[in-house]
Structure formats: C-alpha cells, structure tokens
N, C-alpha and C positions, 0 to 999 in steps of 0.2 A: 504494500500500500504506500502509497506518495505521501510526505509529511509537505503540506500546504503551509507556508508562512505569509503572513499577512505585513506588509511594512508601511510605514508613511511614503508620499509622493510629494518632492523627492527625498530620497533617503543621504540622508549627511551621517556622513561615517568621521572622525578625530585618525589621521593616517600622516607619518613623517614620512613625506615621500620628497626627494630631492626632485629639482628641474627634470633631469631626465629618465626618472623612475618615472615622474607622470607622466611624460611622453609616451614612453613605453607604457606604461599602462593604459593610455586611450589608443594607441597604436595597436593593442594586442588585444581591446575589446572592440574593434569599431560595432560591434549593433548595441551599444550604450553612449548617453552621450553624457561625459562627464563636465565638472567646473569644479573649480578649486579654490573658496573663500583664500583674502588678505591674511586670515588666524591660520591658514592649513586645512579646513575640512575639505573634507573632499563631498562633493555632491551627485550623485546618481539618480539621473533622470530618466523616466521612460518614455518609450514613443508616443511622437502624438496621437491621436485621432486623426478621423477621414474631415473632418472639415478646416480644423485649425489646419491640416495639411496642406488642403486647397488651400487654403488662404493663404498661407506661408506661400506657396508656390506662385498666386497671383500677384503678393506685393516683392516677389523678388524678379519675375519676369519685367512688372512697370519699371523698376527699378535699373533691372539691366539693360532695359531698350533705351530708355534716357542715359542710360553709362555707356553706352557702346555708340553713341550719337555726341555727346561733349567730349568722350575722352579724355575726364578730368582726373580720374580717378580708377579704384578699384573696388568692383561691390563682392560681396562675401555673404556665404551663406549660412546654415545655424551649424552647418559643423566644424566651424572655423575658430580654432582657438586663438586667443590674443591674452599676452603676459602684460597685466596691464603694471604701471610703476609701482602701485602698491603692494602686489606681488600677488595678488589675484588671477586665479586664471578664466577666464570668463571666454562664453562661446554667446553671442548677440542671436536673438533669430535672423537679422539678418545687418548687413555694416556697409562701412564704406569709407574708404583709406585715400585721401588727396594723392594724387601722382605723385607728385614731389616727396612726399610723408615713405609711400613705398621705394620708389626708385633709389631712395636713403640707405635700407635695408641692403646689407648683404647678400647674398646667394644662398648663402648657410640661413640667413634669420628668416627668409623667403621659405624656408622648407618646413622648418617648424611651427611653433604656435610663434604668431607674431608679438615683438617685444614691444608693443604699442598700444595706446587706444585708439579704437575708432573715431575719425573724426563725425560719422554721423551712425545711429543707432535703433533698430527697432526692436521691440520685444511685444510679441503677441501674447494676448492670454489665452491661455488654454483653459478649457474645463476644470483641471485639478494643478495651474495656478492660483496664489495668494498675490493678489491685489499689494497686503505690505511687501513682500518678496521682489515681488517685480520693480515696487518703489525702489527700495532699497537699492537694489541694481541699477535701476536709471540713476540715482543720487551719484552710485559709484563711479559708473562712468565718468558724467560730470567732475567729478572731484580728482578724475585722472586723465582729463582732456579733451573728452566727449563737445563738441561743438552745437550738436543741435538732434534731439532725442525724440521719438513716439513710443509711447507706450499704447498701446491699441487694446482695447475693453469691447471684442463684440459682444460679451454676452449682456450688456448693458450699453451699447452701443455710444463708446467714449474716447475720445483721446485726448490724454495727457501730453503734453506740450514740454518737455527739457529743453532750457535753453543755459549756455553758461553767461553764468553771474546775473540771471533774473529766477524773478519768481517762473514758479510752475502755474503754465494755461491749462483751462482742464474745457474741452469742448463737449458741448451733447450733440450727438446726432450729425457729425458734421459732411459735408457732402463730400471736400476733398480738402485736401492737404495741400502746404507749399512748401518747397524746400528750402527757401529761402537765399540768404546767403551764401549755404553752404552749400546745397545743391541746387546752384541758378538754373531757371527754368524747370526743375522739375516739380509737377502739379501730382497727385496720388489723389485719384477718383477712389471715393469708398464704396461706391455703392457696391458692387462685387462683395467686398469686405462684409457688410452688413448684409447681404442677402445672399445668401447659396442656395444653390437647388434650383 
C-alpha cells in the first residue's frame, strides 16, 4: 500500500546548500520548480494548472512579440532562475533583462541562474498562491533593482502596480496594461487574462 503525505503548497524546506549545490539540484530535478529565500530556505513548488498555464503562456507570447520587435532587451520565462544581490534565488513567472544589463554578463553567468534582477517582473496568481507571498516577492524584487513590476490577481480580477521608489497602484478590473518606461510601447491587453475558455 502507498503511504500518501499531504504537504503545504509551496513546501519550504531550512537546507545549507552552496551556489552550486543549488544549481545542481534544480538541474537534477527539472519537473520541480524551485526558489531559494535571502535566509536559505529553499522553496518547492508545484505545477500549475491548465488555466494559470494558458495565461502564463499568453502574457509571455505578448510579451515576446513586443521583444522580438524593439530588440531592447531579453524576456524570460518562469523557469529562469536569477541570483538576485540579496542572495535570493528567485524564478519570476515571467522577466525581462535590458540589452545592455545582459550583454554585461559573461558567457559562464549566461549559462546559469542569472546574477541579476530583473529589470521588469511579472508574477501571476495561481489558485494555491498567497496574495502576502506574492507581495513579499514583488517588494523583493524592488529592493534588488526591479524597475517596474505586475503582480496579476485573476481570481479577483486585479493588478498590483511595483514601481521603484513609489507607492504600490492596485487597479480593479483593468483593460490593459502599459509598460511604461521601461518597456516603451508595450501595451498588455487583459482581456485574455481575465477571460478563458
């Protein structure tokens, strides 16, 4: 008989794992997608769902068609790990690295989890997302160089607005997105977002 264990989502484990122990260790699990709190915990997440999925897939296609049209930059998707300075190891649902910020890097730092933050950030909620959770990590970003951040709430149809050094916008219902300065010209249509099926 199978012994069934039940855990929380995600599961944070206390593990002293050097630089390239964690490497190797998401290297040697890829159907798990880990992150590694500033303190060391290491965190274990499971797959998403079939709609958070779509959606992940819809805002990183808008996303790449406007990258692959400015060639400002480099977008990134949620299995992309990034060492941010605080010593965090964090995977965005989806990022995006100014040309110049990349072209910086190495050949060696290009291969692994990148020694950077993102200059811009999204993070979707998923079903068995925490609202404080997802805060917390847009906060961190910002406090490690993040330029301009969504945090995206369809099950309550919202986005949270990071920007550095202002307060947080929180929109209801909103149609589409701007990227501002940091992603000129690009506009993010929600409606997709908000409506599947």
């Amino acid at each position: 008989m199978d012994t069934i264990i039940s855990l929380p989502n995600p599961l944070e484990l206390q593990i002293d794992l050097t630089d390239e122990q964690y490497f190797q260790l998401c290297q040697n699990n890829r159907y798990y997608k880990f992150e590694r709190s500033a303190t060391g915990e290491l965190i274990i997440m499971s797959p998403t769902g079939g709609e958070t999925g779509n959606r992940n897939f819809n805002l990183a296609v808008k996303l790449g068609i406007w990258n692959q049209k400015t060639k400002l930059g480099l977008a990134f998707d949620s299995s992309t790990g990034f060492k941010l300075p605080n010593g965090a190891d964090r995977a965005p649902d989806l990022s995006w690295v100014k040309l110049e910020r990349w072209n910086a890097l190495t050949p060696e730092q290009k291969k692994k989890f990148l020694p950077l933050c993102p200059d811009f950030v999204i993070e979707l909620r998923s079903e068995t997302d925490t609202l404080k959770t997802l805060r917390e990590k847009m906060q961190e970003y910002l406090e490690n160089g993040t330029q301009l951040g969504w945090l995206i709430d369809p099950q309550n149809q919202r986005v949270e607005i990071y920007r550095l050094g202002k307060e947080v916008e929180i929109l209801q219902s909103p149609v589409n997105l701007s990227g501002e300065n940091v992603l000129p010209g690009f506009v993010l249509d929600l409606q997709e977002i908000w409506n599947i099926g």
